[in-house]
C-alpha positions in Angstrom: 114.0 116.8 113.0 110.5 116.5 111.9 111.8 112.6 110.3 112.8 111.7 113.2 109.4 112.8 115.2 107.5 110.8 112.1 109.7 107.9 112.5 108.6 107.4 116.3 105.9 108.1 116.0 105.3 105.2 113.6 107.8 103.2 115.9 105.4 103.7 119.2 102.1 102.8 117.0 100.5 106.7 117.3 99.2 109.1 114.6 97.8 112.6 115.6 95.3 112.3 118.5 96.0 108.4 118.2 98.2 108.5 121.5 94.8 110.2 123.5 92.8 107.4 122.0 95.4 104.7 122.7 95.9 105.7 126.1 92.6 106.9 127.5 93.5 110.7 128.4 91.2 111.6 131.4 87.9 113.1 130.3 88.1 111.5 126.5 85.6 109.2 126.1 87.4 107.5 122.6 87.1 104.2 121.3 91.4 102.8 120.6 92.0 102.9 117.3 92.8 99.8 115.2 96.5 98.6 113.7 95.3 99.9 110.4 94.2 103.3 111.3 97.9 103.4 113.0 99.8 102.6 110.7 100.5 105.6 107.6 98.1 105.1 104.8 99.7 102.7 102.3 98.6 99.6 100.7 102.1 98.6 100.2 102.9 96.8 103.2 101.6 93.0 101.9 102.3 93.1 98.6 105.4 93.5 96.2 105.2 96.4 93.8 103.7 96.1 90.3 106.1 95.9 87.4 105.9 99.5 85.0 106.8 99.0 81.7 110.1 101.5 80.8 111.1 100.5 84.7 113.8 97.7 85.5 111.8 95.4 88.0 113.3 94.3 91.3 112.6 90.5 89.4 116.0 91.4 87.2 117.9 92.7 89.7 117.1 89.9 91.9 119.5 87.7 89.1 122.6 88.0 90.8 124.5 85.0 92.4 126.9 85.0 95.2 130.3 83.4 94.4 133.4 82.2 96.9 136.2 83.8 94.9 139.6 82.9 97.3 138.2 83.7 101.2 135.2 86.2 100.4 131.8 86.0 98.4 131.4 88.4 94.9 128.8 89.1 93.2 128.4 87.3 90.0 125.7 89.0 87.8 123.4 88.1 84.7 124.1 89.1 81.5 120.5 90.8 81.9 122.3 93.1 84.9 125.5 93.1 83.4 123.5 94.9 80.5 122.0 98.2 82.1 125.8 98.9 83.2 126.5 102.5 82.9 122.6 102.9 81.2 120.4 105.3 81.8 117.2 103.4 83.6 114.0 103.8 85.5 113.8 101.9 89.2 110.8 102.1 91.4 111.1 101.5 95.1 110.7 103.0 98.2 112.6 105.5 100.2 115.0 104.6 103.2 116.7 108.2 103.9 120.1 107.8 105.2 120.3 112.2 106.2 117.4 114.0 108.3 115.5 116.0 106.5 112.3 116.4 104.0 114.2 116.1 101.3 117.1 113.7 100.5 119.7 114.0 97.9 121.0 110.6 98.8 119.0 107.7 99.9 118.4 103.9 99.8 115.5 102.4 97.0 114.5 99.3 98.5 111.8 96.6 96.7 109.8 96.3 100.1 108.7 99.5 101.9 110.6 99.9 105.1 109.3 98.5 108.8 111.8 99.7 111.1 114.0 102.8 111.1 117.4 101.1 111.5 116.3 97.8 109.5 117.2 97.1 105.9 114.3 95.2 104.3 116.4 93.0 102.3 119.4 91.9 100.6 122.0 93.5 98.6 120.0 92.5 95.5 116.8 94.4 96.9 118.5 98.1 97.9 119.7 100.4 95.6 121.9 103.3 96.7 120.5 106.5 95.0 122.9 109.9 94.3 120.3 112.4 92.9 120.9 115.4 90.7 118.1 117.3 93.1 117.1 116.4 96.4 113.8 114.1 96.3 110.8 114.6 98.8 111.0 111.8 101.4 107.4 109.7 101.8 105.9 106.5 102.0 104.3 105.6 99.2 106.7 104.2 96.0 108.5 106.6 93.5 109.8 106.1 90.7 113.7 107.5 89.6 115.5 107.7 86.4 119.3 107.9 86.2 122.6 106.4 85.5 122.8 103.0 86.8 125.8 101.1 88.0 126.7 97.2 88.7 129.1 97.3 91.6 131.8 94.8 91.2 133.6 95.5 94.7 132.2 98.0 96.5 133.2 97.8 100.6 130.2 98.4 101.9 128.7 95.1 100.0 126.1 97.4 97.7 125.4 95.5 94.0 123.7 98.7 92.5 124.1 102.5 92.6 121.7 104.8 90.3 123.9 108.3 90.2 122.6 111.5 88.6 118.9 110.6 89.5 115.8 112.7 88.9 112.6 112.0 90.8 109.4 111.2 87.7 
């Protein structure tokens, strides 16, 4: 429940005693705050994430191609992706909880940090879905997650990547 209240909270712009400030409560005499002092702190929002050394970058898992096979579109990967197959890696991303809650056991990395609740911020190429061995405490800044990572040749719900077994670093 307490997502959910974060999430509109940053949907409606308001942080705290933002909402008095915003909209003028009688007897407050408070300047409105700015779009930055809104918005969670993060300098994350502009700018793609730093490559880590030991981490696979969103760079390599952006080579994958889309190919017509008969009526429908596949995946076809490079042999840099077709590589970490069934390897144990590092990803860093951001969190896009699918469950309420603090913690999520299972959850979306995406490359770009999430704008809207019910938006993905990318493509198939930039979302990893995450199964993790523990649950992982949900926030806004980047994290980092090890585990066993997958190249999904047909999955139904059009995913390229799945890290299972994950461990929050």
């Amino acid at each position: 429940m307490r997502l959910l209240a974060c999430f509109i909270a940053l949907l409606l712009g308001f942080q705290g005693t933002g909402w008095a400030q915003q909209k003028g409560i009688p007897g407050k005499d408070v300047p409105p705050m700015s779009m930055e002092q809104q918005m969670p702190s993060t300098i994350w929002f502009s700018k793609p994430l730093p490559e880590l050394k030991g981490v696979v970058s969103w760079k390599t898992l952006s080579e994958v191609t889309p190919v017509k096979q008969k009526d429908r579109y596949v995946p076809q990967y490079s042999k840099g992706i077709a590589a970490l197959d069934q390897k144990e890696v590092k990803l860093q991303g951001f969190m896009m909880p699918l469950d309420m809650g603090d913690k999520q056991k299972r959850f979306l990395l995406v490359a770009m940090p999430p704008t809207c609740a019910y938006c993905l911020p990318g493509g198939p190429d930039q979302l990893v879905e995450v199964q993790a061995k523990t649950p992982v405490k949900y926030g806004f800044e980047p994290v980092v997650v090890s585990g066993k990572f997958a190249v999904l040749k047909d999955d139904p719900m059009g995913l390229y990547y799945r890290l299972t077994d994950a461990v929050a670093q």
